[in-house]
N, C-alpha and C positions, 0 to 999 in steps of 0.2 A: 420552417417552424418559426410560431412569433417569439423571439426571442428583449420582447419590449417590457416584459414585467423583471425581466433577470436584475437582482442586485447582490447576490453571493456567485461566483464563480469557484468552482472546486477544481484542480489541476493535479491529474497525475503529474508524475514527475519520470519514472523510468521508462521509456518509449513516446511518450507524448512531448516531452520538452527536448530529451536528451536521450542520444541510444549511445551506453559506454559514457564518453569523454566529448562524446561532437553532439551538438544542438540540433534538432530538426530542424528541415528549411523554414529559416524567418522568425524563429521562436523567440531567440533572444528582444529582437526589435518590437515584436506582437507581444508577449508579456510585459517588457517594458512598459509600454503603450498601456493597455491594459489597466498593469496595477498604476501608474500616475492618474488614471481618468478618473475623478472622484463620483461618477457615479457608481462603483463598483467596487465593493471588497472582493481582493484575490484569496484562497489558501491553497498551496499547497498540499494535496493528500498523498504519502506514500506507504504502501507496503515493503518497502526493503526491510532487508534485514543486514545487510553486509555494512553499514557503515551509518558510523551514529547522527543525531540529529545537527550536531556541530561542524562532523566530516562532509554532508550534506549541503550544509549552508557555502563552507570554504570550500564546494566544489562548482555549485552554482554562479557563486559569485567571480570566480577567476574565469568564468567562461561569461563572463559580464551582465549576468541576472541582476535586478536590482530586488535581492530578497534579503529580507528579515526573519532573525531564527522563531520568531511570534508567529512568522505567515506558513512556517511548516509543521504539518498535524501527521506528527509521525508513529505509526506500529508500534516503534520500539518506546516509543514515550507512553503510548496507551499501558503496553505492556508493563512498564516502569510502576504507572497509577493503580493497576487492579496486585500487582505483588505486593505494593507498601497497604493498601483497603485490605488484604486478606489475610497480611503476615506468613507470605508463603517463605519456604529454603527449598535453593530452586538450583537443579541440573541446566546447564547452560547450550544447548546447542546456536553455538554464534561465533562468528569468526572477530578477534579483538578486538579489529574496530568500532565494531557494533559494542562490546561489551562494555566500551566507555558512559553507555550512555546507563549501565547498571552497579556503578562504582558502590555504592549505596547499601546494593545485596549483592554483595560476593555469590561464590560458591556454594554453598554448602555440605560438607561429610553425610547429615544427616538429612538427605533433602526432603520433601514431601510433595515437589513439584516439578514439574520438566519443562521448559523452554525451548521451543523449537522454532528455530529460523533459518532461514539457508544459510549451511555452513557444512561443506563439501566435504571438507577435512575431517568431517564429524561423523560421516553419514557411512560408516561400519561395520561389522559384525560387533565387534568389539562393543563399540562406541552404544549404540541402538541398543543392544543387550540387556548393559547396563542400565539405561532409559526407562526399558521394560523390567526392569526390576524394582526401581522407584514406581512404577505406576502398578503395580502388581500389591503395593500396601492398600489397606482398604481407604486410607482419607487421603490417598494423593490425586495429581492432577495435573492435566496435560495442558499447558497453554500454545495453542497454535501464532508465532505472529502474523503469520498469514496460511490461507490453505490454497496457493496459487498453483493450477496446471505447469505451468511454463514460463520462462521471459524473454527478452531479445539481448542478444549479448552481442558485439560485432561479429562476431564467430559465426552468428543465426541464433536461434532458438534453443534453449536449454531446460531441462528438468529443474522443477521448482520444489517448493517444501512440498506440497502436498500428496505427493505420492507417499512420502515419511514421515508426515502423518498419519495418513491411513494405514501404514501398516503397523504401526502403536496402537491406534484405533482398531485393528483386527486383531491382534495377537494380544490385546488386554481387555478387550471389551469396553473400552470406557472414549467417552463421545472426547474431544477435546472442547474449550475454549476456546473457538475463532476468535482475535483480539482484532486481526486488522480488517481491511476490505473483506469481505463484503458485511461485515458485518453492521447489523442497526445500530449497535451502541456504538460504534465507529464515526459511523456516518452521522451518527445524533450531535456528538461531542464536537464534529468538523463544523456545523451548521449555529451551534452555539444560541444566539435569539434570534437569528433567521428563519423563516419557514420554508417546505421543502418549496410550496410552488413559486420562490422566488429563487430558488436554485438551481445553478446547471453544474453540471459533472460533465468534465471533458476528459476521455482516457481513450487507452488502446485493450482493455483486456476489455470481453463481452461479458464474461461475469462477474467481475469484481467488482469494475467501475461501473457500467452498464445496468445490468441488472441489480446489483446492490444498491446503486443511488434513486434508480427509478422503484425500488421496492418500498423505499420513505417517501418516496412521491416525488424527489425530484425531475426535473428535465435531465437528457444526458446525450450528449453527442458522441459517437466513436470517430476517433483517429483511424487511418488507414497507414501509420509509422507503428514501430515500436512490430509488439509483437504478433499483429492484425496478420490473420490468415481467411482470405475470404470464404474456405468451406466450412470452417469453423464455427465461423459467426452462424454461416447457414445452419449448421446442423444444432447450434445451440438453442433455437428456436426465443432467442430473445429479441426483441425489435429495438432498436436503439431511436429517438428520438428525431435523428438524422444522422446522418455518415458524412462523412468529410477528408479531402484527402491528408489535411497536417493542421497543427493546434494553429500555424501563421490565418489560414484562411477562418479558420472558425471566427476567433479573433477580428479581424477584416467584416464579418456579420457581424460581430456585435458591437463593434463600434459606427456603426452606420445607422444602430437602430435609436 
């Protein structure tokens, strides 16, 4: 692909750069690379949910990233902007770390809204019940910070929020807010005064990254790291711009061109 008009690069973060704690092959030295080359704004995009925008940065950087907390356009910060725009009280599913980054809006007794991220420890009879009973008021509402299948953990492959989403969404009738990937307002906010056809998205999910950023028109390369399963992709019937085995060689293109 000509990859000669590209002057925004978007970079997942959980399987593209980093699977756990270890860097894909060459990541560190190709990002590096990369965000010094001034023809090229970097950003980070991620969908996590386990840990805040700051745990993020101080985990990058100790694995020798040269990033900036401005270069990451994170879920839980979107999430952050549409609670304080709507004046929600909001049920919190998120594990602590993450919740740092909602000092701002506590809890609330009386909620009107539910927050759902991946948070294991949440995900209960108990827990979910409750959930479902804030969304069972006629003006509450669900905000998803992401609606991912699955992710890659060292372990392998794990269940993502969006299975627990959906089933808030089936048992209440009511559609959630996608906040993170895949969504347009996501992807709009990450791009800023860029346009999309000067954009590329590099990730490892087929829907989030993949299909969400080529949905605004950007370019998008899939990684074959992270959570990439080759029948997957096939059966998801989405094309990705090109495939590649790790973000190092992507990278390695684009600085050639």
């Amino acid at each position: 692909m000509d990859l000669s008009r590209i002057q925004l690069v978007l970079v997942d973060i959980s399987g593209t750069l980093i699977v756990g704690n270890t860097p894909t092959p060459g990541a560190v030295e190709a990002f590096n690379n990369l965000a010094k080359d001034g023809r090229f704004k970097v950003k980070l995009v991620t969908n996590t949910s386990k840990e805040s925008t700051s745990c993020i940065l101080q985990r990058l950087c100790l694995l020798g990233f040269n990033v900036n907390e401005s270069d990451i356009h994170s879920s839980l910060t979107a999430t952050r902007s549409l609670i304080a725009e709507k004046n929600l009280r909001c049920k919190y599913f998120l594990p602590p770390e993450a919740l740092e980054d909602f000092n701002d809006f506590p809890s609330s007794p009386s909620s009107n809204a539910v927050v759902l991220g991946l948070s294991p420890d949440q995900f209960h009879y108990t827990e979910l019940n409750e959930a479902f009973k804030i969304l069972m008021q006629e003006e509450s509402c669900l905000l998803a910070i992401n609606k991912s299948r699955y992710y890659k953990t060292p372990e392998g492959n794990a269940i993502a929020t969006g299975a627990f989403v959906q089933a808030l969404e089936f048992a209440t009738g009511k559609t959630a807010i996608v906040v993170g990937k895949p969504s347009r307002a996501f992807y709009s906010l990450a791009l800023g005064d860029y346009s999309p056809d000067v954009t590329l998205m590099i990730g490892d999910d087929i829907y989030d990254d993949i299909q969400g950023s080529q949905a605004l028109g950007c370019s998008a390369i899939l990684v074959q790291t992270g959570k990439y399963i080759e029948t997957i992709v096939a059966r998801s019937g989405v094309l990705p711009n090109a495939t590649m085995p790790c973000f190092a060689m992507i990278v390695d293109q684009i600085l050639k061109q």
